[in-house]
N, C-alpha and C positions, 0 to 999 in steps of 0.2 A: 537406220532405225534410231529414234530418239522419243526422250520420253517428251507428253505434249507439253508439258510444264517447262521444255529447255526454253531458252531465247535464240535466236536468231542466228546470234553470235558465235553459238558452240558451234556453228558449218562453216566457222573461217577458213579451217585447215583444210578442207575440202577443195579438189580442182575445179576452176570457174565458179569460186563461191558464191559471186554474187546473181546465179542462177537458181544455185540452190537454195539462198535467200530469198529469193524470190519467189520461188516453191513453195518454203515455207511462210512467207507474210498472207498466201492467196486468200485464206480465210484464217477465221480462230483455229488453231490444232485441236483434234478432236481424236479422244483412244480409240484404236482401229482402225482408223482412216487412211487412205494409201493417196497418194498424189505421186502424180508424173510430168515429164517434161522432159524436153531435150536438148542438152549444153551445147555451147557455144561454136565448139571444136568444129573439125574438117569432118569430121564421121556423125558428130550428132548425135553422141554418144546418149544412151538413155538412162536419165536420172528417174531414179526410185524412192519416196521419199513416205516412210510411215512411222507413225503414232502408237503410243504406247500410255498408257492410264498410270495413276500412280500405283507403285510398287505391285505390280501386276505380277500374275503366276507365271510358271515356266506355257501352261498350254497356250496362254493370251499370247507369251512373245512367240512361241511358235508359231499359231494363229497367223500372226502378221506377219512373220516371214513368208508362209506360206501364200499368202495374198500376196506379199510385194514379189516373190519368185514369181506367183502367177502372171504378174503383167510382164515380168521379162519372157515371157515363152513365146508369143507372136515374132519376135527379134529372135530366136532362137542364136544366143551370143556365145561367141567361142571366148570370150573371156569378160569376166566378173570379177568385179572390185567392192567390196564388201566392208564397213564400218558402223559401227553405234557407239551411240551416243551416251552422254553421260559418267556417274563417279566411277570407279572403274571396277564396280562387281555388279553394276550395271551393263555399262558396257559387255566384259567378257563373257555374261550370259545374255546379251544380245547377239554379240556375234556367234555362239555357240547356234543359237535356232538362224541364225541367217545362213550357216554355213549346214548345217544338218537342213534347213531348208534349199538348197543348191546342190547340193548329193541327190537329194530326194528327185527333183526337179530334173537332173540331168541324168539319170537312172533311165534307161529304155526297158521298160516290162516288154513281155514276149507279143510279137508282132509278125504276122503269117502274109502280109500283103504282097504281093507283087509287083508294086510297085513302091521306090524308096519314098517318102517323105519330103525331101528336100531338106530337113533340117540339119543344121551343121552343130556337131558335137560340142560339150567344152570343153575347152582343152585348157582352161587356168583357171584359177581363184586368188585374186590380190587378196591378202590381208593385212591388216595396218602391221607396219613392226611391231609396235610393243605391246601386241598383242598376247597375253598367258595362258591362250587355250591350251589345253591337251589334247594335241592334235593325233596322237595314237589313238587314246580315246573315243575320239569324238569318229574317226573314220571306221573305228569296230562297229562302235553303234550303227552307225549311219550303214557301211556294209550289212550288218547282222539284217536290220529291218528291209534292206533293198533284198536280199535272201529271201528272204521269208513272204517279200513282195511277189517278189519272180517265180517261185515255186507254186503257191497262192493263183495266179493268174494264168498256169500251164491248162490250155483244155485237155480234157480226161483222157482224148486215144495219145496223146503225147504225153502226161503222167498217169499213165495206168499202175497197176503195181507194179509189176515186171520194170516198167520204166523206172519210177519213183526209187526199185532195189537199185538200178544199177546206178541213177544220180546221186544218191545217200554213198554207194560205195566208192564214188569219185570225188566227191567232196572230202570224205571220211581218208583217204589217200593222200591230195590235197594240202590237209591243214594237219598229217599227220596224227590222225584220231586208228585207236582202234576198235575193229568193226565185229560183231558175231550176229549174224544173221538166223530165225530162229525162224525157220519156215513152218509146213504147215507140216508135217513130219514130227519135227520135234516140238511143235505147241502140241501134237496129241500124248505123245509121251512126257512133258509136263503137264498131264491133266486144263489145259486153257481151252474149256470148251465151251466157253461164254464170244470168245473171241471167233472161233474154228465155225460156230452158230451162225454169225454174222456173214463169215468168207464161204458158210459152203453152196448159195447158189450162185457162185462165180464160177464163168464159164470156164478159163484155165486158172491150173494153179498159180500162184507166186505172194500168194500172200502171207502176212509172217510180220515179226517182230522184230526191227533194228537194235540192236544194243549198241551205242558209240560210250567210249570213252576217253577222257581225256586227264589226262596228270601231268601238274607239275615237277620241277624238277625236284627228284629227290624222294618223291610220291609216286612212284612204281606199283606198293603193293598197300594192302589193307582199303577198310571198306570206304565208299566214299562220302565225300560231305554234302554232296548236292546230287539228287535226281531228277530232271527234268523228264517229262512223261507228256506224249503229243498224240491224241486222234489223229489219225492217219487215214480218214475215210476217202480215197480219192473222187469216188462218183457213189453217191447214195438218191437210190431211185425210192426210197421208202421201203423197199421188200415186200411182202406179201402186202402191206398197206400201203398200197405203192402212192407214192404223192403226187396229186396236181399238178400240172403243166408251168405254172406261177412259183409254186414252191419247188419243185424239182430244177428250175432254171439255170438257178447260180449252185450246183449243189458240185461241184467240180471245186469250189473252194473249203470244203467240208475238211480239208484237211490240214488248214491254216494250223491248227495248234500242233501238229507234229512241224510245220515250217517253222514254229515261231522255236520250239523247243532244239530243234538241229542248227538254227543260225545264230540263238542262244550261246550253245557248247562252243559256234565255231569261232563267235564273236573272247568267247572266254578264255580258247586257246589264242588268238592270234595276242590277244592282252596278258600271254602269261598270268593270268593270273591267278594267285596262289591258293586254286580251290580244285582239291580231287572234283571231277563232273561226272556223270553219266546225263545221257538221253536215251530213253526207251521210247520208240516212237512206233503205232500201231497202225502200219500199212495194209489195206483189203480197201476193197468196193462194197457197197450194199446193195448186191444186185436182184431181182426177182425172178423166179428159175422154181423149176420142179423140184429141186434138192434145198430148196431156199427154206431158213428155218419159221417157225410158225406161233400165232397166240397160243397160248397154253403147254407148248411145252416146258421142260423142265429141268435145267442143264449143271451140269455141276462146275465151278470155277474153280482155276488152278487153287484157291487157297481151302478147297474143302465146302466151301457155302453152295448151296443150292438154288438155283434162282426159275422163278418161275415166269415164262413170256408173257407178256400182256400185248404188246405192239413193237412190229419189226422195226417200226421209224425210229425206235428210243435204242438205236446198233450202236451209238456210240459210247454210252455208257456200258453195254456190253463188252467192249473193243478193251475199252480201259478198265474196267474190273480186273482181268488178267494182268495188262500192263504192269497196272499195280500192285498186284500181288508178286509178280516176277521181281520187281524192279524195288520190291519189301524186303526179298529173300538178301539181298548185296548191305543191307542195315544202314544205309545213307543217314545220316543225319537230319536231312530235309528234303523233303518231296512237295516237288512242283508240277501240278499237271496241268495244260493247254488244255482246251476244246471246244468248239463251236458248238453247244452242247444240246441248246437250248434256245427256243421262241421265245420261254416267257420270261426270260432275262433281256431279250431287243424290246418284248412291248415292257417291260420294265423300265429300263435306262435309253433306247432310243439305241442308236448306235454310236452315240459322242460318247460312252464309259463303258469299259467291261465291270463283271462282276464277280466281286472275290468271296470264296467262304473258306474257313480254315476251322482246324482242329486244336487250335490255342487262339484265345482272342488278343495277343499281343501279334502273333503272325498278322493276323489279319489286319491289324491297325499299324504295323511295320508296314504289309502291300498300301495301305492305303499312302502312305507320308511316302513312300517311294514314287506312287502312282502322280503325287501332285508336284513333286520336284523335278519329273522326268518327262510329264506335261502328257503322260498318258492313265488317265487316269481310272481309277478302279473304284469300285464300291462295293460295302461286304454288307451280306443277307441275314438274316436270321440262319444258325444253324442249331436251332437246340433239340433236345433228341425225343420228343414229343411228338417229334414230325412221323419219325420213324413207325409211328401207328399209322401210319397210312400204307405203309408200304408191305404189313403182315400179311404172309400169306398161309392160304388153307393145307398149302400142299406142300410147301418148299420152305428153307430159311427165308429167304424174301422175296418179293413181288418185284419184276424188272421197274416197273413206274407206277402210278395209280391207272385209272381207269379215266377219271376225270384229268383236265388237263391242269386244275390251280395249283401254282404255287409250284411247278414242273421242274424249272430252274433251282430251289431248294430240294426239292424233294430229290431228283435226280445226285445232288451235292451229297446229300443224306446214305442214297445207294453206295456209291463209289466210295464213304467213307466204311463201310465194313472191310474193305478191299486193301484198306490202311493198316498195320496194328499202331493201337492206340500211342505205344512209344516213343513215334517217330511224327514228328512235328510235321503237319502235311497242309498245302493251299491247293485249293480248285480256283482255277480261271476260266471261267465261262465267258467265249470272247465275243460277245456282242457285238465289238466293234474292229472284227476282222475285219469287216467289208463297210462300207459308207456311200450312199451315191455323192460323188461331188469331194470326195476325202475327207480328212479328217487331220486337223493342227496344222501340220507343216506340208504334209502328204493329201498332193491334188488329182492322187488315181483314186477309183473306189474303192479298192483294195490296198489295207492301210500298214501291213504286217505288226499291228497293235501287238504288243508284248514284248518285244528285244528289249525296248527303252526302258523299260518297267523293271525288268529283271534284272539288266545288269544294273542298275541303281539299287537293288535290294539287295545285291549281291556284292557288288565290286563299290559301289560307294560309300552304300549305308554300312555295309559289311555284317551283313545281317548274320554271319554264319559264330561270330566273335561273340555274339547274345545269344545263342540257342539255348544255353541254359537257367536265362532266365525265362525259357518259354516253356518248360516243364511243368 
């Protein structure tokens, strides 16, 4: 990877350079452009050679790695040797997306076939010596989103709930996290029957609330500084409105935001680092069934509010209303919540950005400057509380969603922040761009596990938790 403005010159150090000179004289360099060829050697080793614009963002260089990994997958190569070009904070975040693009790339998501592939693993990654990545770093990341990949991509009778409990309790084992699982038992005795609403026409029980946590050393007790909070919808068939053939399709990845929130935590422990964590992640199906709950009921949420149905498709904000309020009661510092929440946030941004709304607007312009540094990037809505007359209702503290569908993605934002109390500095991530056909940046599956990158950059880099009170 170099930028197009280098000369020629800068591929000396490269083996059988004057191929890859050659590479590069083919035409003018052009940002984005990938070119290929194959050096000299006995093996015919395959040169990769792409373009990069002036002082372009982290998602461009990702972008291009993601392309230049793309041409090495036909070769499926047991070993990769990896360099960029240029001054050297160029460089070391070239190589950062060439290498988080090569994880990516070499990651198998779940595969049921019968017969193997013939592809052959990799099994190395050169990198130049004087190279200054943060190679812990950069392998959490890149783990945390292959997580949140793989989880994402499980079909529904293999992540059911039941399944889902018992894989959160083996990772949570694992990485040394502890677990309190809050089934469907004790969400009725927590008053969560916003939640309980959603799970009750599931055919067996196992639905329920994961509580993980995770502490540093020395941070055993008191409350914690970070809550990460994930939908957990495994399969949502719409419910009494049951959805379309087209829409119901892909609804097995409905649970991305509890992926993103658990490989989060897990990426946070493996990087020690120095932040008390929770994840409360909202595991059920939305299934449809005689017991299945209905428009116009009236359900009361663990925090006291009373919320009146309008449509069974809007489970997920139900799901997390509770979460919320649970995961209120521990006083975290800041709350983060995951969820595939919303249509009118994809016809909004497309699937190339999620979108952010928060209850401070320095939060929200913190996600945004994390979003653009970490190359996953976010965009924040109007949240102002004007909105909330839409959501009055005749019969209850509020209306599940409007009736009409504009503005669903805000509005929805608006519901789930009653579920907050005001004190606690809180972001909704509406992930638009969990899933992508053809991927997205660096990542060439559909399913893009959008959010790891994001978080730990607001968390572990920016150090967002060090300013919280200037978000008061």
């Amino acid at each position: 990877m170099m930028p197009e403005s280098a000369g020629r010159e800068s591929l000396a150090r490269l083996p059988d350079s004057d191929r890859w000179k050659d590479l590069h004289g083919r035409a003018q360099p052009r940002a984005g452009t990938v070119r290929t060829s194959a050096l000299a050697n006995r093996r015919q080793t395959l040169a990769v050679l792409g373009f990069l614009g002036e002082e372009p963002g982290a998602f461009e260089r990702l972008a291009l790695a993601g392309r230049m990994l793309r041409e090495t997958a036909a070769r499926s190569p047991e070993t990769l040797g990896l360099a960029a070009m240029g001054a050297a904070a160029t460089a070391d975040t070239g190589l950062e997306a060439l290498l988080s693009a090569s994880l990516a790339q070499a990651f198998a998501l779940p595969s049921f076939k019968t017969t193997e592939s013939g592809q052959l693993p990799l099994r190395r990654i050169a990198l130049p010596a004087d190279s200054d990545l943060d190679l812990r770093y950069v392998q959490a990341c890149t783990g945390g989103t292959n997580l949140a990949r793989w989880l994402t991509a499980l079909p529904p009778n293999f992540l059911d709930s039941r399944g889902y409990h018992s894989v959160i309790a083996r990772l949570a084992r694992r990485h040394g996290l502890r677990m309190r699982w809050l089934g469907e038992a004790a969400l009725r005795r927590a008053g969560a029957n916003a939640f309980l609403a959603v799970a009750s026409a599931n055919e067996r029980p196992g639905a329920g609330i994961a509580h993980l946590t995770y502490r540093p050393a020395g941070r055993a007790r008191g409350a914690p500084d970070l809550a990460l909070i994930g939908k957990g919808i495994v399969f949502d068939t719409g419910g009494v409105n049951l959805k379309p053939h087209r829409a119901m399709l892909e609804m097995h990845t409905d649970m991305a935001g509890s992926a993103v929130a658990l490989a989060t935590l897990i990426a946070l422990a493996q990087l020690r680092a120095p932040i008390a964590a929770d994840a409360w992640l909202a595991i059920t199906e939305n299934q449809i069934g005689p017991r299945g709950y209905r428009p116009q009921e009236v359900v009361r949420a663990a925090n006291g509010l009373t919320i009146q149905v309008v449509h069974t498709d809007a489970e997920g904000r139900m799901a997390l209303a509770d979460t919320l309020a649970l995961a209120a009661r521990t006083r975290p510092r800041l709350m983060i919540d995951f969820a595939t929440l919303t249509g009118a946030c994809v016809y909004s941004l497309t699937e190339r950005m999620s979108g952010v709304f928060a209850n401070r607007e320095a939060l929200a312009n913190a996600l945004i400057a994390a979003g653009r540094s970490s190359g996953e990037r976010v965009w924040s809505f109007p949240f102002d509380a004007d909105f909330d007359a839409d959501l009055d209702s005749k019969v209850a503290d509020i209306l599940q969603c409007a009736v009409e569908g504009k503005g669903d993605h805000i509005l929805a934002a608006r519901f789930l922040n009653r579920f907050v109390p005001r004190e606690i500095p809180w972001a909704h991530v509406d992930l638009s761009a969990a899933t992508r056909t053809g991927g997205l940046g660096h990542i060439n599956t559909d399913v893009t596990g959008f959010g790891v990158r994001c978080t730990l950059e607001l968390t572990v880099k920016h150090k967002i938790l060090d300013s919280l009170e200037r978000l008061a």
